[in-house]
C-alpha angles and dihedrals in degrees: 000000000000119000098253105052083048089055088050104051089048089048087044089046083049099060094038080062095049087047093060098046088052089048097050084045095054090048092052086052106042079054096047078046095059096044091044092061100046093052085039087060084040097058090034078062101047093035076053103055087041087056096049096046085047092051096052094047089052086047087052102048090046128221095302090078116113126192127184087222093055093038110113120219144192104284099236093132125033132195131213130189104193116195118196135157105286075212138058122214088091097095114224102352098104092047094052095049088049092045088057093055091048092057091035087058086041095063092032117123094215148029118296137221111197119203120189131204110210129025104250077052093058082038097063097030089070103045083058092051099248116159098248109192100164132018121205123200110250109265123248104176108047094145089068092040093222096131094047085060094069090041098054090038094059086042095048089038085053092047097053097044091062086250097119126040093196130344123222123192117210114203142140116269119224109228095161144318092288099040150046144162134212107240133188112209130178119229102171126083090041115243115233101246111252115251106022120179147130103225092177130039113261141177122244124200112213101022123270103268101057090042088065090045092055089043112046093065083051088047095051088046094038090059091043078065104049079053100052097047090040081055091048092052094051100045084053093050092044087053090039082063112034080048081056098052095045095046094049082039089057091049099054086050087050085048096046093039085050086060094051094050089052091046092047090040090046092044078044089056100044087049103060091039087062084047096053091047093046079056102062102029081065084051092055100043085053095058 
């Protein structure tokens, strides 16, 4: 078998290989997708009841009241959570998060503390020169929100302590399984919730006062979560893409190197015809 033809079949049997492991890989994302955005309408729900009842205490208490966690301050020290893909594969999806929080630091008016979640996030935050102060580990279990815990502990510690003036998350948000956007959104200080009001008379237990208390530390979690699992969509969906280009892209390089086998096996063929023939024609002279 000439070399070339050799060299073509095992180029053809390597992409055949490559074929299988992003399809593989396309299948395992279109199936985290799918689990991602069940847990994601679950938590919307959950982030909306939260809101409303939020709404209704603040309503209640009237607009004297007055929480650490809705003060603003002058901005001198600003935070910023940023959330990436913890793996690659998803085509630009990681640059473009990072990219939003480097032009995010660049207009900012003060000094900014960057916090990653994930460690090819950290990773990529500081090749891009962002201030990293704290590094968390990339969260597997969103849907039980016990990462986020840690993460919204260490904000809301720093918040308390004077160390942050306002805290800004930067994510990917998930538009659809095709699309998504990177997104900068402050959560402290806490935004009043649109709309609040108490159209009918209820009774609050404790009174309203203490019941925001208690819930405006749930509402700024509760929205670190929405974030993360937002993120976790879209990284799904970025990977569920970028799976389903390499795969149709390994197919058309089957399909061309396919046609290169049959031309060398054909040229192959029509070589060692002429041969033959030559062959013969010499016989025959010699006769």
């Amino acid at each position: 078998m000439p070399e070339n033809l050799r060299i073509l079949r095992r180029k053809r049997e390597i992409v055949g290989e490559i074929q299988q492991i992003t399809r593989a890989m396309k299948l395992v994302s279109a199936a985290k997708l799918k689990r991602a955005l069940t847990w994601r309408e679950a938590t919307r729900e959950y982030f909306s009841e939260i809101e409303t009842a939020l709404a209704v205490v603040l309503a209640r208490v009237g607009p004297g009241f007055t929480h650490r966690y809705l003060t603003e301050r002058p901005v001198e020290r600003l935070g910023l959570l940023l959330v990436a893909g913890d793996k690659g594969l998803c085509g630009a999806f990681n640059a473009n998060v990072v990219g939003a929080a480097r032009e995010f630091v660049r207009r900012a008016p003060a000094h900014v503390q960057t916090m990653t979640v994930g460690t090819r996030t950290a990773e990529m935050a500081q090749r891009a020169r962002l201030n990293v102060v704290r590094e968390f580990p990339a969260v597997h279990e969103r849907r039980r929100g016990a990462d986020v815990q840690e993460v919204g502990r260490h904000i809301l510690g720093a918040w308390d302590a004077g160390k942050l003036d306002a805290v800004h998350v930067c994510y990917s948000q998930f538009i659809s399984r095709v699309s998504s956007r990177p997104v900068v959104e402050r959560v402290l200080p806490a935004q009043m919730p649109e709309g609040a009001s108490d159209p009918e008379p209820q009774i609050l237990e404790p009174g309203a006062g203490e019941l925001a208390v208690a819930l405006l530390p749930q509402y700024v979690l509760a929205r670190l979560f929405q974030a993360l699992l937002a993120s976790a969509a879209a990284e799904h969906s970025a990977r569920l893409m970028a799976m389903t280009a390499a795969t149709d892209n390994a197919q058309d390089m089957i399909e061309q190197l396919t046609r290169h086998v049959n031309r060398a096996r054909q040229a192959q063929v029509t070589r060692e015809l002429l041969d033959v023939v030559s062959g013969a024609d010499a016989l025959q002279s010699q006769r």
